[in-house]
LOLUMDO-326348 format. One record per residue (C-alpha): residue number from 1; x, y, z; residue in one letter. Coordinates in pm, whole numbers. Last residue first. Example, Ala and Ser with C-alpha at 12.3 -4.5 7.8 and 13.67 -1.06 7.14 Angstrom:
+-----+--------+--------+--------+---+
!   k !      u !      v !      w ! r !
+-----+--------+--------+--------+---+
!   2 !   1367 !   -106 !    714 ! S !
!   1 !   1230 !   -450 !    780 ! A !
+-----+--------+--------+--------+---+
//
This chain:
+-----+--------+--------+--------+---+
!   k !      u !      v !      w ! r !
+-----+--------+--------+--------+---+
! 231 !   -876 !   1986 !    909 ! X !
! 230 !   -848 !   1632 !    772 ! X !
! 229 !  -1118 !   1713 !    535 ! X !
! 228 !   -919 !   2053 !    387 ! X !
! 227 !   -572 !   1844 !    351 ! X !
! 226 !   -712 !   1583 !    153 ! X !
! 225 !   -864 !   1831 !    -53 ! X !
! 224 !   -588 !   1992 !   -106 ! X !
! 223 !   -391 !   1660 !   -248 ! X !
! 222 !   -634 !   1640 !   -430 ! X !
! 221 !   -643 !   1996 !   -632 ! X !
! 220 !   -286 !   1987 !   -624 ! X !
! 219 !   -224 !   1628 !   -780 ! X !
! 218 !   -524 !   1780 !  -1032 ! X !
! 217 !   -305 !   2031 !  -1108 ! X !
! 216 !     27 !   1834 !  -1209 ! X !
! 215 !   -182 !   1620 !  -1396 ! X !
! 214 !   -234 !   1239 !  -1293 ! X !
! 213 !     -2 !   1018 !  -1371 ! X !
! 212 !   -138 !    721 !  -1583 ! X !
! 211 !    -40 !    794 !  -1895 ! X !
! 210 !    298 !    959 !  -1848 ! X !
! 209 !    403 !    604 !  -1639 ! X !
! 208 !    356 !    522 !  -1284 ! X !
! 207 !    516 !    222 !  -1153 ! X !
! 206 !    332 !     -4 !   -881 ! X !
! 205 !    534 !   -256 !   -687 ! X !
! 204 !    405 !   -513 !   -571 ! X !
! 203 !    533 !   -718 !   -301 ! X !
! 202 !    503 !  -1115 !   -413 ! X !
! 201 !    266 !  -1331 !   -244 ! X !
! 200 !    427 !  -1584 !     -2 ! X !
! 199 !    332 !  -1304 !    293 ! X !
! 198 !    -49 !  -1350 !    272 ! X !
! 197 !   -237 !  -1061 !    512 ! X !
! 196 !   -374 !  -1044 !    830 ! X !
! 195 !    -71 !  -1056 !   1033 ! X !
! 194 !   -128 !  -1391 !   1265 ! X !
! 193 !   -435 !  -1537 !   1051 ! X !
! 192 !   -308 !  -1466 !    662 ! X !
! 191 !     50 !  -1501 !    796 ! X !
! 190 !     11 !  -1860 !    917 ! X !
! 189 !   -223 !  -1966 !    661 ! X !
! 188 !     24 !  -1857 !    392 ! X !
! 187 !    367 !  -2018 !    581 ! X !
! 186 !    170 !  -2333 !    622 ! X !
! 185 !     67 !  -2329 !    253 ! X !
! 184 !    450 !  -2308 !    146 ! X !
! 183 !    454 !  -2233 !   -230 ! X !
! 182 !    619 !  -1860 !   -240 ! X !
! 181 !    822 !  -2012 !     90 ! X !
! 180 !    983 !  -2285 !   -143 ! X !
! 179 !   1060 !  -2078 !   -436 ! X !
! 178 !   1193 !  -1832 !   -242 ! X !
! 177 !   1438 !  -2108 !    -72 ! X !
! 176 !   1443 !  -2243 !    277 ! X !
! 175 !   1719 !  -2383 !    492 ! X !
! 174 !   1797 !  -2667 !    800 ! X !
! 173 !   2147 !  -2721 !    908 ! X !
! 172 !   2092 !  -2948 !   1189 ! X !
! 171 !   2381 !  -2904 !   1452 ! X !
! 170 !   2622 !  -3192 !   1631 ! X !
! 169 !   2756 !  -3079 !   2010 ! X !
! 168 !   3137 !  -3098 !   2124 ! X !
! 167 !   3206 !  -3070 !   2488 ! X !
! 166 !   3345 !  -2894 !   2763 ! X !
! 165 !   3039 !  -2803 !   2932 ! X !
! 164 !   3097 !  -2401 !   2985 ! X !
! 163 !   3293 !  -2408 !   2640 ! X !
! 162 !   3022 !  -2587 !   2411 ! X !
! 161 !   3211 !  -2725 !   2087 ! X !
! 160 !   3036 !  -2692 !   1771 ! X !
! 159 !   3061 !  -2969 !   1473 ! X !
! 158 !   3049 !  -3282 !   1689 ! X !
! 157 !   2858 !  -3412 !   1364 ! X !
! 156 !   2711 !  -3175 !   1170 ! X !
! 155 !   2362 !  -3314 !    974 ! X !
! 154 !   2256 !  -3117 !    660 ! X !
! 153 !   1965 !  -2989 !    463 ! X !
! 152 !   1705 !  -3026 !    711 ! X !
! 151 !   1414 !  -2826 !    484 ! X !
! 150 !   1229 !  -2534 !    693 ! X !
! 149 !    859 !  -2487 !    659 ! X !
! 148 !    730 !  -2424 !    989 ! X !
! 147 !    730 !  -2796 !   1088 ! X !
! 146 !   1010 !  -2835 !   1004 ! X !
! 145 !   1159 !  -2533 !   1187 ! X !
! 144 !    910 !  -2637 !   1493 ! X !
! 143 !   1039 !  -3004 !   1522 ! X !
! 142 !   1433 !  -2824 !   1537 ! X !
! 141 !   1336 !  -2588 !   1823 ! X !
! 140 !   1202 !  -2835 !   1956 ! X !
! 139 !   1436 !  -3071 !   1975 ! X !
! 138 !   1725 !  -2837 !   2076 ! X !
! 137 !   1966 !  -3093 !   2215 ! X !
! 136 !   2131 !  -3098 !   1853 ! X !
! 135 !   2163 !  -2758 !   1824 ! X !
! 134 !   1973 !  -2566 !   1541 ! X !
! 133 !   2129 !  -2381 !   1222 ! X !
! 132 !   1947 !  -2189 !   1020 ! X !
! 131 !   1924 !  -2102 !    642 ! X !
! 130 !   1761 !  -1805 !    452 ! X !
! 129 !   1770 !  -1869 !     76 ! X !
! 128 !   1702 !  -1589 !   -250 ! X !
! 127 !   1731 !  -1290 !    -12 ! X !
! 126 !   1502 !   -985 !   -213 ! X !
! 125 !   1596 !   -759 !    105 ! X !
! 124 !   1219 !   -641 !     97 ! X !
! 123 !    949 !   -971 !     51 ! X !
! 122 !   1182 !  -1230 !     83 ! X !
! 121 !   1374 !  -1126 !    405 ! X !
! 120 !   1154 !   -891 !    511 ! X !
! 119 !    861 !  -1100 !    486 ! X !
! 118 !   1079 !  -1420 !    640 ! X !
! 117 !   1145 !  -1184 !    975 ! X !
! 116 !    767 !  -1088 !   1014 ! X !
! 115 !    695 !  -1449 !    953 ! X !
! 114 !    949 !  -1533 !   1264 ! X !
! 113 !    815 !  -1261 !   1476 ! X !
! 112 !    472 !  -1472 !   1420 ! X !
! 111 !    586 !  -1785 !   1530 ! X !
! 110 !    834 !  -1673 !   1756 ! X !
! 109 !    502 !  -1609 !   1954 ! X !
! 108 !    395 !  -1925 !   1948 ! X !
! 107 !    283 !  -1949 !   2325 ! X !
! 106 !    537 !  -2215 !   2420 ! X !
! 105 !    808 !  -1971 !   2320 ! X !
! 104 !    680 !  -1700 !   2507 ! X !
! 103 !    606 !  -1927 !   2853 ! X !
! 102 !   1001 !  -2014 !   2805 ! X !
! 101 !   1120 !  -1687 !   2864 ! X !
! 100 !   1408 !  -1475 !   2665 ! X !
!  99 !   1250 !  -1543 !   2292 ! X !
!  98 !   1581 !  -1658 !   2037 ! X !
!  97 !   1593 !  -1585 !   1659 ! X !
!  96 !   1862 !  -1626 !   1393 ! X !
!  95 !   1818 !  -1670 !   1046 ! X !
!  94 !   2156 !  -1696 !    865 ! X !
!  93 !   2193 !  -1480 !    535 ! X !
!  92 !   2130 !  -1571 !    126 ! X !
!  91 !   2143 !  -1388 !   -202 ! X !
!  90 !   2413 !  -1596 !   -364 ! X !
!  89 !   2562 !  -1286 !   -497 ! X !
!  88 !   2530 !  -1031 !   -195 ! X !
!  87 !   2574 !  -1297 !     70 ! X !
!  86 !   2447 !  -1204 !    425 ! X !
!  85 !   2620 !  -1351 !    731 ! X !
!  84 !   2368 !  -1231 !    955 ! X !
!  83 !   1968 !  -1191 !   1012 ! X !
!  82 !   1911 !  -1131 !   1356 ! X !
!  81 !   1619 !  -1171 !   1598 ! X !
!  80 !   1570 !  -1086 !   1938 ! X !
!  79 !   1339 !  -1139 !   2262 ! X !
!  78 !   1010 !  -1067 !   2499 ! X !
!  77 !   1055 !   -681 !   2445 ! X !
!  76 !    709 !   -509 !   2572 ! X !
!  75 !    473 !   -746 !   2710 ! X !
!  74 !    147 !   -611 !   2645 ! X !
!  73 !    220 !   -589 !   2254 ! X !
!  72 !    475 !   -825 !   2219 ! X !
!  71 !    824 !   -678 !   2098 ! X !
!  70 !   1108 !   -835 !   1953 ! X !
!  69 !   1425 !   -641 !   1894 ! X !
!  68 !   1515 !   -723 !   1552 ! X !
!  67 !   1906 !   -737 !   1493 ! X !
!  66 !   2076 !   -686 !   1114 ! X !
!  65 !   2394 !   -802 !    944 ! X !
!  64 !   2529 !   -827 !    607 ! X !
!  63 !   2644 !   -444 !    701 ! X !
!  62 !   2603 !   -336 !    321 ! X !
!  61 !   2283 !   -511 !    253 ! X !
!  60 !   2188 !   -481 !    603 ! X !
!  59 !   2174 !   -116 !    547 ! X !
!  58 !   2413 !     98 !    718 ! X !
!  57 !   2491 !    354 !   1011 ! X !
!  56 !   2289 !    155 !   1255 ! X !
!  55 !   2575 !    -84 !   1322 ! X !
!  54 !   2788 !    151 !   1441 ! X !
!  53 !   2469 !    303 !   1695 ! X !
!  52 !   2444 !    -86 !   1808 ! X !
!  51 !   2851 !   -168 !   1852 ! X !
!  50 !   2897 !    138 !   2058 ! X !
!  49 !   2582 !     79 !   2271 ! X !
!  48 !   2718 !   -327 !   2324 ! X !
!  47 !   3090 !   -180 !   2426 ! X !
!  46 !   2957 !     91 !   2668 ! X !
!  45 !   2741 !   -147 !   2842 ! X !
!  44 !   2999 !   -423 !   2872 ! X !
!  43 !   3037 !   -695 !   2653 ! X !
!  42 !   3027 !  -1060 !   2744 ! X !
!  41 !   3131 !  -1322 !   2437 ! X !
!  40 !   2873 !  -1608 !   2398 ! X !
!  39 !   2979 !  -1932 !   2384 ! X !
!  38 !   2637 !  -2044 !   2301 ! X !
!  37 !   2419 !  -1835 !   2135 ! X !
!  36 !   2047 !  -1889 !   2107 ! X !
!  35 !   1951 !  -2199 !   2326 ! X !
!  34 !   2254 !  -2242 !   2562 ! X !
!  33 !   2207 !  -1810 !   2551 ! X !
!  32 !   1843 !  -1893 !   2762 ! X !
!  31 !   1987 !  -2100 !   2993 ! X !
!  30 !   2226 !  -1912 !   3088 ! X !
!  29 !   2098 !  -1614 !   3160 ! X !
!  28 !   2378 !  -1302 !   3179 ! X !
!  27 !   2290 !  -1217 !   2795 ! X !
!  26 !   1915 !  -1110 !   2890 ! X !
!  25 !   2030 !   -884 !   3135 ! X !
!  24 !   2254 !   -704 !   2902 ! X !
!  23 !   2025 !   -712 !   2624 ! X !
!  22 !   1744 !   -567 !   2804 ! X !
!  21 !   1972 !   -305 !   2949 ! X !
!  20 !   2091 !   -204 !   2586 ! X !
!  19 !   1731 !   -154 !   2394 ! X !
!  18 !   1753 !    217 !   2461 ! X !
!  17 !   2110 !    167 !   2201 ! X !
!  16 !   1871 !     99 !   1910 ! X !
!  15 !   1800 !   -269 !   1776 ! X !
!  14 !   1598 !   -277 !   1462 ! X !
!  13 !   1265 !   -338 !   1483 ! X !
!  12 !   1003 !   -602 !   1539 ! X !
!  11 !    653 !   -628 !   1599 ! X !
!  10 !    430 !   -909 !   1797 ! X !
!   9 !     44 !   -850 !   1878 ! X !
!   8 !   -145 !   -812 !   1522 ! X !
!   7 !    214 !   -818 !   1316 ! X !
!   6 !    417 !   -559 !   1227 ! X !
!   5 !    753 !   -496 !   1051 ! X !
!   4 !   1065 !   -314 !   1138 ! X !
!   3 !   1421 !   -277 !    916 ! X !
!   2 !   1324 !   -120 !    593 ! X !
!   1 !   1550 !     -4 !    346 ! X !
+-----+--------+--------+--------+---+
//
């Protein structure tokens, strides 16, 4: 299964236990977690490299889970991505995505690591619905999931409480079916100009059959030839 994509300047992959000390330091600023993942638990080193190389011995189909590091091409790791709470039967997981400094998200690049992420999703795990969930002092972050192609499907009232501030905050519940990326226009110009090629289109997947194999010498015959011009 795959679990990295690129884009012209973004690419993401799945976390490895390198990618620990970037986590680490990323996870001790505040204001960056009050965006992504409030009341977040601490783990140590050892704990977070534990949980990464467990984590890497299954498919997100089987784990329901899966973390993109984030990485710009001159900037190296600028944030993180997760898919999570996967469904088998209703064919649906929790978007997650957060960029560590604020000069990243103001310069779009979630935009791009965020059509990388909906390929995947659509294009490879075959998820019919991908939903998110946005905190209500999050404007932004809420305008740009509209405006991306996200639905608000629900409104929770005093639905999360913040521990550090000692108070309850509402979240949109925004989501977006297959059917509604495969006829998002946004979501095709997007992709077309930030990775070069249309995402909403369906992978394809080409079977051979006995009549359009080719022999078993000719396979040979090009596959040495390949072989001869490379040398």
């Amino acid at each position: 299964m795959k679990h990295s994509n690129q884009g012209h300047i973004i690419t993401i992959r799945r976390t490895v236990v390198e990618d620990v000390p970037v986590l680490l330091q990323a996870y001790q600023d505040k204001s960056f977690l009050h965006l992504y993942r409030s009341n977040h638990i601490q783990q140590t080193e050892k704990q977070l490299a534990s949980l990464i190389t467990e984590h890497a011995e299954y498919e997100f189909t089987e784990l329901g889970y899966v973390e993109f590091m984030i990485e710009h091409q001159q900037y190296g790791i600028i944030g993180v991505a997760i898919l999570s709470d996967y469904n088998p039967l209703h064919k649906r997981a929790e978007y997650l995505i957060g960029l560590f400094a604020s000069q990243h998200r103001a310069l779009g690049h979630g935009t791009e690591a965020t059509l990388l992420v909906l390929d995947l999703a659509f294009n490879h795990y075959e998820l019919n619905k991908i939903y998110t969930y946005v905190y209500d002092y999050n404007d932004s972050s809420q305008t740009n999931t509209l405006k991306f192609g996200f639905n608000q499907e629900g409104w929770l009232e005093d639905h999360h409480y913040l521990i550090d501030e000692e108070r309850f905050v509402s979240l949109y519940l925004n989501g977006m079916t297959e059917k509604n990326f495969r006829n998002n226009n946004n979501i095709k110009r997007y992709s077309l100009r930030l990775l070069g090629y249309d995402i909403t289109l369906p992978r394809q997947i080409i079977k051979l059959t006995a009549e359009n194999k080719l022999p078993k010498q000719a396979g040979e015959e090009f596959l040495a030839g390949l072989l001869t011009n490379d040398l």
